[in-house]
PDB file of N, CA, C and O in Angstrom:
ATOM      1  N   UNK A   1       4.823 -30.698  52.287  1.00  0.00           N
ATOM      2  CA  UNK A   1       5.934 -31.552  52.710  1.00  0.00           C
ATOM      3  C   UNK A   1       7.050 -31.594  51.673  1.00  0.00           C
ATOM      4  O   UNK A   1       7.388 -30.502  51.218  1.00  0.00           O
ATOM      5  N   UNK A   2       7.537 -32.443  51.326  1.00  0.00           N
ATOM      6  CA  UNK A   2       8.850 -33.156  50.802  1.00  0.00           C
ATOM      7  C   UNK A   2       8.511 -32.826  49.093  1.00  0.00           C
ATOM      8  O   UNK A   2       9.346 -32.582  48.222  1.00  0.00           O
ATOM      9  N   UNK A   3       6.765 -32.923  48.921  1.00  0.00           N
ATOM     10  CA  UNK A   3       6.383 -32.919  47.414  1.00  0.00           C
ATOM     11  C   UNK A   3       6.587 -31.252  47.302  1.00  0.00           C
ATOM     12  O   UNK A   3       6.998 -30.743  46.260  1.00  0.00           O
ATOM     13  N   UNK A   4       6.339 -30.667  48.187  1.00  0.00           N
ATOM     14  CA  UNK A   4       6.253 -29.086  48.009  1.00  0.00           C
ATOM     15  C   UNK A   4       7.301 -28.327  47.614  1.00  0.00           C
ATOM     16  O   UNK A   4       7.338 -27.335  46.885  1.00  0.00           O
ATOM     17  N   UNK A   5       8.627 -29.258  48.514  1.00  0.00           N
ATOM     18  CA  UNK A   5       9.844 -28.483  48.585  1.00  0.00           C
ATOM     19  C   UNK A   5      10.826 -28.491  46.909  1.00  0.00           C
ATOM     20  O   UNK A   5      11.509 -27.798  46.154  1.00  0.00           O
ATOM     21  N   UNK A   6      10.197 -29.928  47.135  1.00  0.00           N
ATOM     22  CA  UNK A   6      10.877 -30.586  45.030  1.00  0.00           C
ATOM     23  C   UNK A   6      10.378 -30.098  44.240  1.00  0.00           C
ATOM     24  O   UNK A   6      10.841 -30.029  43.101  1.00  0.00           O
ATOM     25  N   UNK A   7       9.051 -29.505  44.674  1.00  0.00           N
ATOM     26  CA  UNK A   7       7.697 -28.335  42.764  1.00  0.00           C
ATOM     27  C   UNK A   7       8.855 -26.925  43.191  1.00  0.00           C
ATOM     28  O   UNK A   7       9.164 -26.207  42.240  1.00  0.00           O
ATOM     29  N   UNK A   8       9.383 -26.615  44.425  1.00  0.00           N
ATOM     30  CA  UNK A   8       9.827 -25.180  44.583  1.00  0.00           C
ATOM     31  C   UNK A   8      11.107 -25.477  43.666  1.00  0.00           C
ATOM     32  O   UNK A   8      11.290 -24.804  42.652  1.00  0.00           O
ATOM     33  N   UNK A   9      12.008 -26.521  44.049  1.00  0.00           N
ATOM     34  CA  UNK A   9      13.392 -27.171  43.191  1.00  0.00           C
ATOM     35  C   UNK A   9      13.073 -27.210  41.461  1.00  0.00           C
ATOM     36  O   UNK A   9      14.066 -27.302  40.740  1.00  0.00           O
ATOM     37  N   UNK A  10      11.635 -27.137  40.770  1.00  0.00           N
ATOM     38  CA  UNK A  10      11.906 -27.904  39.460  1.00  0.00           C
ATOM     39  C   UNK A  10      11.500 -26.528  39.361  1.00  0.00           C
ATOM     40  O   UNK A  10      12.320 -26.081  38.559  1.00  0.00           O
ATOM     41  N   UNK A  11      10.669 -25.497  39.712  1.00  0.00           N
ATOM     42  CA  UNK A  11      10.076 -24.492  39.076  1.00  0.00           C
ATOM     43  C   UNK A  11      11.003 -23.180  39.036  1.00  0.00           C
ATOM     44  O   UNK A  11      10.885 -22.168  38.345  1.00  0.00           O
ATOM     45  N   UNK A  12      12.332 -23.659  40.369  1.00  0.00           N
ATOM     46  CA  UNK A  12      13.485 -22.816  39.961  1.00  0.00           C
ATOM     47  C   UNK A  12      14.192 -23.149  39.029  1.00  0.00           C
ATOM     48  O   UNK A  12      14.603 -22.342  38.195  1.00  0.00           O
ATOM     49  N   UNK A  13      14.488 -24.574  39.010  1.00  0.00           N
ATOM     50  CA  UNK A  13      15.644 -24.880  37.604  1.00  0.00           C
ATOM     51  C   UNK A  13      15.170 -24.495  36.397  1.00  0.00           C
ATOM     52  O   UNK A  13      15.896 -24.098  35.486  1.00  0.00           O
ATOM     53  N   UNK A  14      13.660 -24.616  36.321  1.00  0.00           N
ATOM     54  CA  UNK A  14      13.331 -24.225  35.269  1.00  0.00           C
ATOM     55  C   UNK A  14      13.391 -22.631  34.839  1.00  0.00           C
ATOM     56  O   UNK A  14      13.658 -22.282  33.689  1.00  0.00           O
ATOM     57  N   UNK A  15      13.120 -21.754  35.864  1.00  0.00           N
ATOM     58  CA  UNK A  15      13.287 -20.059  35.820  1.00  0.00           C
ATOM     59  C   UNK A  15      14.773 -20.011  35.307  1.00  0.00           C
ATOM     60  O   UNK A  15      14.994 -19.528  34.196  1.00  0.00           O
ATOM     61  N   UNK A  16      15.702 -20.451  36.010  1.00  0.00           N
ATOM     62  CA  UNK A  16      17.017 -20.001  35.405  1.00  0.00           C
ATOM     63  C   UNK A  16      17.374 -20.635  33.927  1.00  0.00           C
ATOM     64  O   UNK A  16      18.188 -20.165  33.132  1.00  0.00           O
ATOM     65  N   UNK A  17      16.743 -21.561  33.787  1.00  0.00           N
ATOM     66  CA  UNK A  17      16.911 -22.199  32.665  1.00  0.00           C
ATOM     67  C   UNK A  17      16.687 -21.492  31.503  1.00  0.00           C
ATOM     68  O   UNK A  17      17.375 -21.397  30.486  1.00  0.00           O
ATOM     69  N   UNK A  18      15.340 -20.880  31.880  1.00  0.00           N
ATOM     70  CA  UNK A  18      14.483 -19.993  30.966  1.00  0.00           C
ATOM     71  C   UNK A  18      15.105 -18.656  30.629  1.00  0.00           C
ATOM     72  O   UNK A  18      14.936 -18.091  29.548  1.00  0.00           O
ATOM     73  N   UNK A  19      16.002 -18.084  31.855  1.00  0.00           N
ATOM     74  CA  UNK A  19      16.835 -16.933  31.960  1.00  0.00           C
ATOM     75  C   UNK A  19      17.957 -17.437  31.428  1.00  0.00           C
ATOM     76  O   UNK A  19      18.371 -16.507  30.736  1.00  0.00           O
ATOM     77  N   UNK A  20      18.869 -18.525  31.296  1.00  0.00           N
ATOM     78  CA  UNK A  20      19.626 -18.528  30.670  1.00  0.00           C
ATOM     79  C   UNK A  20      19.468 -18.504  29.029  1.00  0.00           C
ATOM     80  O   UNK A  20      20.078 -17.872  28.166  1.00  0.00           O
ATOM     81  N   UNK A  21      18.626 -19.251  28.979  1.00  0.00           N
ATOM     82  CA  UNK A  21      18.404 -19.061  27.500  1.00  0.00           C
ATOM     83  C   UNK A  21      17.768 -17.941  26.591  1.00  0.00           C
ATOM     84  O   UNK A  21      17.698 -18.014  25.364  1.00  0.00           O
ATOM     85  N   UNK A  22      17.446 -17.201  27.136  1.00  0.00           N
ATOM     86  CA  UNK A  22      16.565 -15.655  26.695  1.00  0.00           C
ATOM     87  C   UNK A  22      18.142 -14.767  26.827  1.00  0.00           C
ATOM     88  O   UNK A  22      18.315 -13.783  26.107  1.00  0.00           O
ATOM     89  N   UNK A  23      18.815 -15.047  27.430  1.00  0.00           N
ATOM     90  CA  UNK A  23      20.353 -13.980  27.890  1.00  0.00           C
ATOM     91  C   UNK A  23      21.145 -14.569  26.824  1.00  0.00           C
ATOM     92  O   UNK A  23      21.913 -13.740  26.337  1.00  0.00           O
ATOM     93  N   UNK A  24      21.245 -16.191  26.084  1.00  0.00           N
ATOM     94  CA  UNK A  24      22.134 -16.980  25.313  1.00  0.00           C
ATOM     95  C   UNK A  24      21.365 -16.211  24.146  1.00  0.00           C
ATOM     96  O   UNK A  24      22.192 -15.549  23.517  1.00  0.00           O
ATOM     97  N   UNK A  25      20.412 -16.100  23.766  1.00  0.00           N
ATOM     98  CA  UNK A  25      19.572 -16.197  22.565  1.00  0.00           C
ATOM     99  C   UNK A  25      19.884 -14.663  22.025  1.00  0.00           C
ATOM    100  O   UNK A  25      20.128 -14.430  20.842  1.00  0.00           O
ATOM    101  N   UNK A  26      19.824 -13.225  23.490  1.00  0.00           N
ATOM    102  CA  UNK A  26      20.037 -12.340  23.117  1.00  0.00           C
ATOM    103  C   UNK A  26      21.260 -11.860  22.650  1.00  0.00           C
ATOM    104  O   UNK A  26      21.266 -11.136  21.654  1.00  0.00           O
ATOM    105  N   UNK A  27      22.565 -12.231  23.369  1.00  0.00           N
ATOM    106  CA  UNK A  27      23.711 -12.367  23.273  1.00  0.00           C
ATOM    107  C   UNK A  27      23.957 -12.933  21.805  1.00  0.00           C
ATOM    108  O   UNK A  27      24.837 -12.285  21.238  1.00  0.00           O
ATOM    109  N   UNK A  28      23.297 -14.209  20.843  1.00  0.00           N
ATOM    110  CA  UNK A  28      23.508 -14.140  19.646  1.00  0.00           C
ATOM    111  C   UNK A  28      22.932 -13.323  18.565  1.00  0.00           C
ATOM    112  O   UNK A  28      23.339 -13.007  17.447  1.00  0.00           O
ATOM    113  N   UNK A  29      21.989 -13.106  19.155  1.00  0.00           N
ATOM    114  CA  UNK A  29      21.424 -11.625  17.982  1.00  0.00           C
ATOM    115  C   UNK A  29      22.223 -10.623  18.282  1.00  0.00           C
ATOM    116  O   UNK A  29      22.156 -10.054  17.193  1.00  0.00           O
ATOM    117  N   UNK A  30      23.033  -9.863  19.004  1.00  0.00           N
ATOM    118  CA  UNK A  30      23.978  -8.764  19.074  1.00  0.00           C
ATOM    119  C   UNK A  30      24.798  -9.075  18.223  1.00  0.00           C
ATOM    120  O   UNK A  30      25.086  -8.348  17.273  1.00  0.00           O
ATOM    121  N   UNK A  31      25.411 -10.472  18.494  1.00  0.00           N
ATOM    122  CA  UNK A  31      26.680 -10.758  17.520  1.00  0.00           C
ATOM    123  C   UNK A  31      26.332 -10.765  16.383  1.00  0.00           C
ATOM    124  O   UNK A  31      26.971 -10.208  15.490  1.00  0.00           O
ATOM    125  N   UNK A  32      24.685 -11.734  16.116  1.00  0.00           N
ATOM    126  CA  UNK A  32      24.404 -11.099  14.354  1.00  0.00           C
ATOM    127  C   UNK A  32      24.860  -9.656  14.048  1.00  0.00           C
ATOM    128  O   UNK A  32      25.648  -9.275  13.182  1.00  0.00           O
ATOM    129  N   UNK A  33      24.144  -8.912  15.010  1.00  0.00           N
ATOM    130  CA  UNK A  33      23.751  -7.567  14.740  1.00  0.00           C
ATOM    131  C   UNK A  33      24.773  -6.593  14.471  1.00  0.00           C
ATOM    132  O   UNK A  33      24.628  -5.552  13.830  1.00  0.00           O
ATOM    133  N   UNK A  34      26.118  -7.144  15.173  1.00  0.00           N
ATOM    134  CA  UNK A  34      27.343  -6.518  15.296  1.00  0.00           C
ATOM    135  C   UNK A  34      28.325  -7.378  13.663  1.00  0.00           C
ATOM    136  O   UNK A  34      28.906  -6.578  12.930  1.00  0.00           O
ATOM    137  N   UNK A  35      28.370  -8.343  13.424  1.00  0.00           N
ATOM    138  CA  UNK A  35      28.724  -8.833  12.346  1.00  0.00           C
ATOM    139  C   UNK A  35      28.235  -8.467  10.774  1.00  0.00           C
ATOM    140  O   UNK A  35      28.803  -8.479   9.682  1.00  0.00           O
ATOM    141  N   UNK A  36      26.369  -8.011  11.416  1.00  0.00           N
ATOM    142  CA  UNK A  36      25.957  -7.444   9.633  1.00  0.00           C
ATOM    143  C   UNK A  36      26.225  -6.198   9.539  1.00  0.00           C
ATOM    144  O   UNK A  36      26.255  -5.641   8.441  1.00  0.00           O
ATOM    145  N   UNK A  37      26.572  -5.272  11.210  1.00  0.00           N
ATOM    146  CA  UNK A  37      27.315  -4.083  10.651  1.00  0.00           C
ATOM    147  C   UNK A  37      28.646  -3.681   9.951  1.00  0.00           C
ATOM    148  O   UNK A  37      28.968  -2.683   9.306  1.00  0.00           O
ATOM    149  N   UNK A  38      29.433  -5.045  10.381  1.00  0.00           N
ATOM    150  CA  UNK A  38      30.745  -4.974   9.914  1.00  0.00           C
ATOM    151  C   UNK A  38      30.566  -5.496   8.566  1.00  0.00           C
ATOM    152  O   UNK A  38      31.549  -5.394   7.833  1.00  0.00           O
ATOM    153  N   UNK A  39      29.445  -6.072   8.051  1.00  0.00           N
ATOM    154  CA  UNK A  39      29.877  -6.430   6.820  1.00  0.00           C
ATOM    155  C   UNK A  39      28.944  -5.488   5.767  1.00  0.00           C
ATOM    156  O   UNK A  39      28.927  -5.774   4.570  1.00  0.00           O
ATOM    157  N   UNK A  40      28.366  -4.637   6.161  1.00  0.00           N
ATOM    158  CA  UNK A  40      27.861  -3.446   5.393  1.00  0.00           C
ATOM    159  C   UNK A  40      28.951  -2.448   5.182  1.00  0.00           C
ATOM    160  O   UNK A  40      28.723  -1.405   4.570  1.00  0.00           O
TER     161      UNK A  40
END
């Protein structure tokens, strides 16, 4: 019912959540990665 449809609602917010932050996290290690080349 109604409990089923809200576990499908929290277990998506949570997937993108999880995808956003693994995409934020990678996106700042490039910029490390791109900044310690420029400063070598």
């Amino acid at each position: 019912g109604s409990f089923y449809t809200g576990r499908i609602m929290v277990e998506a917010q949570y997937h993108f959540f999880k995808v956003n932050l693994i995409s934020a996290f990678g996106n700042g290690l490039r910029r490390i990665t791109i900044v310690r080349f420029m400063l070598l």
